[in-house]
C-alpha positions in Angstrom: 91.3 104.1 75.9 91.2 105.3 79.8 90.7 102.2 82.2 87.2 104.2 83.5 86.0 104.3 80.0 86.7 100.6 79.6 85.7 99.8 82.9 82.4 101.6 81.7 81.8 100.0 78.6 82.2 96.4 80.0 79.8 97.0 82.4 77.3 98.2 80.5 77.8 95.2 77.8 77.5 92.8 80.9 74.2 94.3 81.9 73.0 94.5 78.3 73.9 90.9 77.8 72.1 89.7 81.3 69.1 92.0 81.7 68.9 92.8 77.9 68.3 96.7 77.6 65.8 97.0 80.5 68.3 97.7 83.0 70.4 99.5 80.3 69.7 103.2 81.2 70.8 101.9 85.1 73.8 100.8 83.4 74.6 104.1 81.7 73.9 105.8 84.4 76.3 103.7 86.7 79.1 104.4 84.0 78.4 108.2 83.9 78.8 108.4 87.7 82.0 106.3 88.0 83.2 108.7 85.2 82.4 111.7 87.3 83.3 111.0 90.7 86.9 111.9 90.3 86.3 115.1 89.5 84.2 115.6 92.4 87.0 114.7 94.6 88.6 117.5 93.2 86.5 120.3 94.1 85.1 119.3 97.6 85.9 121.9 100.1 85.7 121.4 103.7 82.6 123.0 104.7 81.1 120.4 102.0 83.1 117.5 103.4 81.6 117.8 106.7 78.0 118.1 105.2 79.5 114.8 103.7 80.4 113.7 107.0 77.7 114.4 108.6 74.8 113.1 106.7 76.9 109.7 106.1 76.8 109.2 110.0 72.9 110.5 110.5 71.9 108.3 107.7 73.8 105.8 107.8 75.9 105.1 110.6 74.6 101.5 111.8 75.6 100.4 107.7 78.2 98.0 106.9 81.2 100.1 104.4 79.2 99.6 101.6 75.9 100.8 102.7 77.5 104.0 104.1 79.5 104.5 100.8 76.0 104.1 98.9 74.3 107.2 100.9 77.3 109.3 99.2 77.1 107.8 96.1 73.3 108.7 96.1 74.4 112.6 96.5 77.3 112.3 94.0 75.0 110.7 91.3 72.1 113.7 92.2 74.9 116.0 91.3 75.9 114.7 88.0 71.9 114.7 86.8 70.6 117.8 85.4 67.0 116.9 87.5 68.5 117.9 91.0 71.2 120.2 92.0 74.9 120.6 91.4 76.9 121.1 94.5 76.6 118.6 97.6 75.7 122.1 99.7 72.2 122.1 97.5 71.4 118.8 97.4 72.1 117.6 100.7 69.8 120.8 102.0 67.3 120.4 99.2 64.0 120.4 101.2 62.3 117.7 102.0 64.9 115.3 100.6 66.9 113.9 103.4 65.3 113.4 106.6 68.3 114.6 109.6 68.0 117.6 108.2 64.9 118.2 109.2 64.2 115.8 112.2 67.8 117.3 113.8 70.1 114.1 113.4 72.0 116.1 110.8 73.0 118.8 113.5 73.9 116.3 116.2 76.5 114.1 114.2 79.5 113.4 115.4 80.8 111.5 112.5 84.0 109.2 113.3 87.0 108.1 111.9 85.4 105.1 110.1 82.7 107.5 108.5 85.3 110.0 107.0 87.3 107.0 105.7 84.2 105.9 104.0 83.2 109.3 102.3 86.8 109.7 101.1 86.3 106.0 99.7 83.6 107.4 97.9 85.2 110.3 97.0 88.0 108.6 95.5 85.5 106.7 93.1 84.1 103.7 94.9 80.7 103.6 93.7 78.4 100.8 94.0 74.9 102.5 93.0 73.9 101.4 89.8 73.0 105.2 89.0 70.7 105.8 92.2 69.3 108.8 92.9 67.3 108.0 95.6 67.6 105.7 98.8 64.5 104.6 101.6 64.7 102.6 104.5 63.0 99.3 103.5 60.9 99.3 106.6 57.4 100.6 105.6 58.7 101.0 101.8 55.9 98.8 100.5 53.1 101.3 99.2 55.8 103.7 99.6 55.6 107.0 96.6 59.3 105.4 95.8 57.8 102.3 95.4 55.3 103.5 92.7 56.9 106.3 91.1 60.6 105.0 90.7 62.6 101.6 89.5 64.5 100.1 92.7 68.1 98.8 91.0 69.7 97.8 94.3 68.5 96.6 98.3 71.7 96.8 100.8 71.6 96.8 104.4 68.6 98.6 105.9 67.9 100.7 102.2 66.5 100.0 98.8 68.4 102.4 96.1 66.0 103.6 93.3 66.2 105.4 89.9 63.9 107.7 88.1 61.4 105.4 86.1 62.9 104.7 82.6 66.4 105.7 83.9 68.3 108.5 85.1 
């Protein structure tokens, strides 16, 4: 059996054994992402690299590693669901959906070395999301439509990580 696959299948006994299945849906999800981030390595051009690059530093440039590699992982798992687009070009620009895009942080990044590491970390497969396929600043998310419509799996750093109520 491919070490993903049993990497996958562990994981998702461990949650079923400490959550029950409540969390089980986030624990498919996580394995289904870890499963396709490979093959999104593969296909990446450049143009999409920088759109990579770019809104890792405008939304997440103050992060530690992990909470920079989450903000990919949050695109990567949007592009392996059949609710939002498939290319990193469509989602990032999706309207409404990331906030540099419109507010012009997006346009002025200058993403560094450490940033670039960081999205080919994610590239490569590192993935610590739980499934999420949405992220919010935790400042002012109480009340928040995130808050209400979706199930938070995961707080890091300055974001809370969501997935779509029931699952994926």
């Amino acid at each position: 059996m491919n070490m993903m696959i049993k990497k996958a299948v562990v994981m998702i006994c461990v949650m079923m054994f400490l959550f029950g299945t409540r969390y089980l849906n986030v624990a498919a999800s996580y394995a289904y992402i870890d499963l396709t981030n490979e093959d999104v390595a593969h296909e990446v051009t450049a143009y999409e690299r920088d759109i990579l690059y770019r809104i890792a530093w405008a939304e997440a440039r103050g992060e530690d590693d992990k909470g920079v590699i989450l903000v990919i992982n949050v695109i990567f798992n949007r592009m392996a669901n059949p609710q939002f687009p498939d290319t990193i070009q469509e989602v990032v620009f999706a309207p409404r959906q990331f906030s540099p895009i419109t507010n012009g942080a997006f346009a002025r990044a200058e993403p560094c070395e450490r940033i670039k590491y960081l999205v080919q970390r994610a590239l490569d497969g590192a993935d610590y999301s739980y499934g999420a396929t949405f992220f919010r600043m935790r400042q002012g998310s109480a009340g928040s439509w995130h808050e209400r419509a979706l199930d938070r799996v995961l707080t890091h750093g300055t974001h809370h990580f969501y997935v779509a109520r029931g699952g994926r």
